[in-house]
N, C-alpha and C positions, 0 to 999 in steps of 0.2 A: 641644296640641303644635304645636311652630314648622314652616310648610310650608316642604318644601325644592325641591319642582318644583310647579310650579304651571301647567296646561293650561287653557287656555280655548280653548272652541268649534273646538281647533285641526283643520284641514284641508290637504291635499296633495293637489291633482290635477295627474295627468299629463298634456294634453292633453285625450281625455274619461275615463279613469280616473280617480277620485276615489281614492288609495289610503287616508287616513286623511278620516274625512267625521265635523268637530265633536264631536270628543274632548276632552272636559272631564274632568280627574283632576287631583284630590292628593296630593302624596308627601308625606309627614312624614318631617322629621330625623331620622335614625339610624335609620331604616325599611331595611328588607331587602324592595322592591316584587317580587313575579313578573309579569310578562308573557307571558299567553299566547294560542297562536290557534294557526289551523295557517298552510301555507303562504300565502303570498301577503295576508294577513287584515293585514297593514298595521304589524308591531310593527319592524320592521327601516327603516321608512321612520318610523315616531316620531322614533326612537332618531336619527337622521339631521338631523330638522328640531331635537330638543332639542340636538343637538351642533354645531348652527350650519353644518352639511356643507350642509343644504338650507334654502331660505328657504320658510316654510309662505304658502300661498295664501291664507289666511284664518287669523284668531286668534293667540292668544299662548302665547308658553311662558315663565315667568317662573321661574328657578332661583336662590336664593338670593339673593331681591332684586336680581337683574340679567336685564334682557330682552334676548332671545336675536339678536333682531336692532337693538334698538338701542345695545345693550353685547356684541357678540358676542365683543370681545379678552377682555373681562372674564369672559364664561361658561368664556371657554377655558382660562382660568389655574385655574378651580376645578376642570374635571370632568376624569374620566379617563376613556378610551375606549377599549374593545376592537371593533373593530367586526364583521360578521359574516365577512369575510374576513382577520380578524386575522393568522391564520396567515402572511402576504401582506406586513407592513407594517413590514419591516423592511431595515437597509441591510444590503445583501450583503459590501461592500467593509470593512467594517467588525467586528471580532469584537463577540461576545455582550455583554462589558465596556460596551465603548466606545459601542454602541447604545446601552447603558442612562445613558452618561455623557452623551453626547450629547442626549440628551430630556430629560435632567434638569438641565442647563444651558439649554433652554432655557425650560423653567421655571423659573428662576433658582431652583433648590435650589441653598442654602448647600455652599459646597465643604468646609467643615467638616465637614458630615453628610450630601454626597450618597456619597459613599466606603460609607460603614457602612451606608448605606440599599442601595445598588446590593447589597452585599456581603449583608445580610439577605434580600432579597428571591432572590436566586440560590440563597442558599440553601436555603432556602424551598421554591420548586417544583426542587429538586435540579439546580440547572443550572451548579454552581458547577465543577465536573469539564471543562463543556465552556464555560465562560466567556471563552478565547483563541482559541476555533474561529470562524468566521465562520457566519451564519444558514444560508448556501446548502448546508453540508454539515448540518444539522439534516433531523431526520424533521419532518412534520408535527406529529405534538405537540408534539418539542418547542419549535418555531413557537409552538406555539400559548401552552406557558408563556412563551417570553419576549415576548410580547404583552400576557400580563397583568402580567409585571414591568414593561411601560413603562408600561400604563395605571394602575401602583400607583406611581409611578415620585417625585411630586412629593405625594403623599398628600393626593392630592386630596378636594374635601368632597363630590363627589356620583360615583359608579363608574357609566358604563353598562358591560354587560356581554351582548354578542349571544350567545348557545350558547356560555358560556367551557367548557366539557370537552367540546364536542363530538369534540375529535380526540385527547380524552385517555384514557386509560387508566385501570379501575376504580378504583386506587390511587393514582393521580394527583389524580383527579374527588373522590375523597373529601379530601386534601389541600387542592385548590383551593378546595373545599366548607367545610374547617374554617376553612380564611383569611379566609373572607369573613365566615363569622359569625363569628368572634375581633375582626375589624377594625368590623363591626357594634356589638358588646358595648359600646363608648363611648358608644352616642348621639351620635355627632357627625359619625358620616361615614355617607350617604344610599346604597346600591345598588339599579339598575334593571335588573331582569336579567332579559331574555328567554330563554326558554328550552322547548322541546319537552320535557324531561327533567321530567314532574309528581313522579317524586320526588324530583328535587334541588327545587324549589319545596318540595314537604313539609316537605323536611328545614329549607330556608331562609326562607323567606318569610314575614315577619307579615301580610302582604294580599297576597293576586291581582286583577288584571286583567283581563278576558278579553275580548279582539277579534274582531271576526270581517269579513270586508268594509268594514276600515275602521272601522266602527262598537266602540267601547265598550260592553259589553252589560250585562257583569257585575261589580263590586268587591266586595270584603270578606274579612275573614278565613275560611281554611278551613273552620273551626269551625263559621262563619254561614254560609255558602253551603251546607254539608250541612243544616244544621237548617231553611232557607229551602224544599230544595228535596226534601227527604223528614219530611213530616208525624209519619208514622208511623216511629219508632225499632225496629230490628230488637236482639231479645237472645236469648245462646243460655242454657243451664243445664243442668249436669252435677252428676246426683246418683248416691249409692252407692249405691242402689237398683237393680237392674237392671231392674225395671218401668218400662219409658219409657210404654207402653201406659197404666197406668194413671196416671201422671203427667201423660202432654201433658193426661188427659180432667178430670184435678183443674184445672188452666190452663184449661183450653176452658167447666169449669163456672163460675168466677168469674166469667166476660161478659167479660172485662176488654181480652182480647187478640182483634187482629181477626182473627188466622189463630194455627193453632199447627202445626206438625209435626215430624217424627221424622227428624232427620239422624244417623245412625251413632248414637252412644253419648250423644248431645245433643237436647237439646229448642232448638226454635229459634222464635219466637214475636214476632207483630210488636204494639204498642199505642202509642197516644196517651198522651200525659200520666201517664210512665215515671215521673219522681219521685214520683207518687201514686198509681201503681198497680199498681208493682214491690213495695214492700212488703207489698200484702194477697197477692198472688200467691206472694210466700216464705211468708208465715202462715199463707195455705191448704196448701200443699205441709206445711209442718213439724207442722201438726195433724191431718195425715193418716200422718205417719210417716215421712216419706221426708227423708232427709239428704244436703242442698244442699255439694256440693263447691264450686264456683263459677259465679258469673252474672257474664256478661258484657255487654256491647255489642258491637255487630258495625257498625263505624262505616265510612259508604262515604268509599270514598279518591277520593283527587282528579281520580283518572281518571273515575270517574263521577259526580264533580260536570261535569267538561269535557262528558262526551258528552249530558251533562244541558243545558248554557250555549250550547254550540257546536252540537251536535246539533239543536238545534231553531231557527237563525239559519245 
């Protein structure tokens, strides 16, 4: 797959703070990347040096075949940028319309189709009611949607996006949330989305990131960073039987599982090497008598992949 950002060894220091210290990452094309860490862990000053705001101290950031500090006009004309103060970034003097007109001019969008783009996009995060009103009478959300109509504004090939539903509303955040994977869905357009919110990452994201002091710790798909970092796979099983007693001890006698016990109406039971040893485990149970409603997995989410990554850095 074709890289669409491309990090080398890159670094930021502020006098003696190092905020980003030789972060190496690649983005693949039409990737949905998460980025995460906590405060201060340096994902907000990335996003800064790859958007050409900040010049990196050290190393490269290459996006789409343009380097960022020696093609910087050229990185600008590709990406689109929400930044973490989005909310902020807007002219007062000017209504909702005309801001969006205005940045889309000078991205030299076709006047043919900046009209219908402007007119889509308002639509879109529902801004189209208050489109004659000026920013200054806006809540902060809705700040914050017409932030992302400007960063969507020239349909750009790479989105960074710092906390985009931070100031938004549950039914908003899911909106904003299906935009980005709808706009995702081509393969052609790259989003880098920081974000605190592990389940909008769940929801979003084909690989995470994860920083911590600067440092690059962790990459890879959700999927892989559980299976990396819990050996032992946990599964429960609900049978018609109301003997759990003698169920968990039919599991326990197999050898198979390294712990088993009794949660409520469920057996809950942790082993290694599930694909070959979940089957003798139903065999045993079924030639004992006992009738399996469902087995499940009990798969840890992402939050405790983070405290797993972060936690221990």
């Amino acid at each position: 797959m074709t890289t669409s950002i491309e990090m080398v060894d890159l670094t930021k220091e502020f006098a003696k703070i190092r905020a980003v210290d030789n972060v190496s990452l690649d983005v693949r094309r039409g990737e949905v990347f998460g980025f995460l860490g906590p405060n201060a862990a340096g994902k907000s000053t990335t996003v800064k040096v790859a958007a050409t705001l900040l010049v990196p101290s050290k190393g490269s950031i290459v996006i789409e075949g343009y380097d960022v500090l020696e093609q910087p006009v050229e990185v600008r004309s590709i990406i689109g940028l929400l930044p973490e103060d989005g909310a902020s970034t807007h002219y007062d003097r000017l209504s909702a319309y005309k801001n969006l007109e205005y940045f889309g001019r000078l991205y030299d969008v076709p006047e043919e189709t900046l009209e219908n783009r402007i007119d889509e996009l308002l639509e879109f995060l529902e801004l189209s009611d208050r489109k004659d009103d000026s920013p200054a009478t806006y809540s902060t959300g809705l700040k914050q949607k017409l932030s992302i109509a400007r960063s969507m504004i020239h349909n750009p090939q790479v989105v960074f996006l710092d906390e985009p539903t931070s100031s938004l509303d549950p039914i908003m955040s899911k909106r904003v949330r299906e935009f980005i994977d709808t706009q995702a869905e081509g393969g052609t357009q790259t989003f880098f989305l920081c974000t605190h919110l592990l389940s909008e990452v769940e929801a979003l994201c084909d690989r995470v990131g994860f920083i911590s002091k600067g440092k690059l710790v962790e990459v890879g798909r959700p999927k892989e960073l559980r299976r990396k970092f819990w050996t032992l796979r946990t599964y429960e099983i609900q049978l018609t039987d109301s003997n759990l007693q003698k169920s968990g001890e039919i599991i326990t006698s197999t050898g198979l599982a390294k712990s088993v016990k009794i949660e409520g109406s469920r057996i809950v039971f942790e082993l290694e090497n599930a694909e070959t040893k979940n089957p003798q485990i139903v065999r045993a149970l079924v030639e004992s008598g006992m009738n399996i409603i469902e087995l499940r997995e009990r798969v840890p989410d992402l939050d405790a992949v983070y405290q797993k990554v972060i936690g221990g850095n």
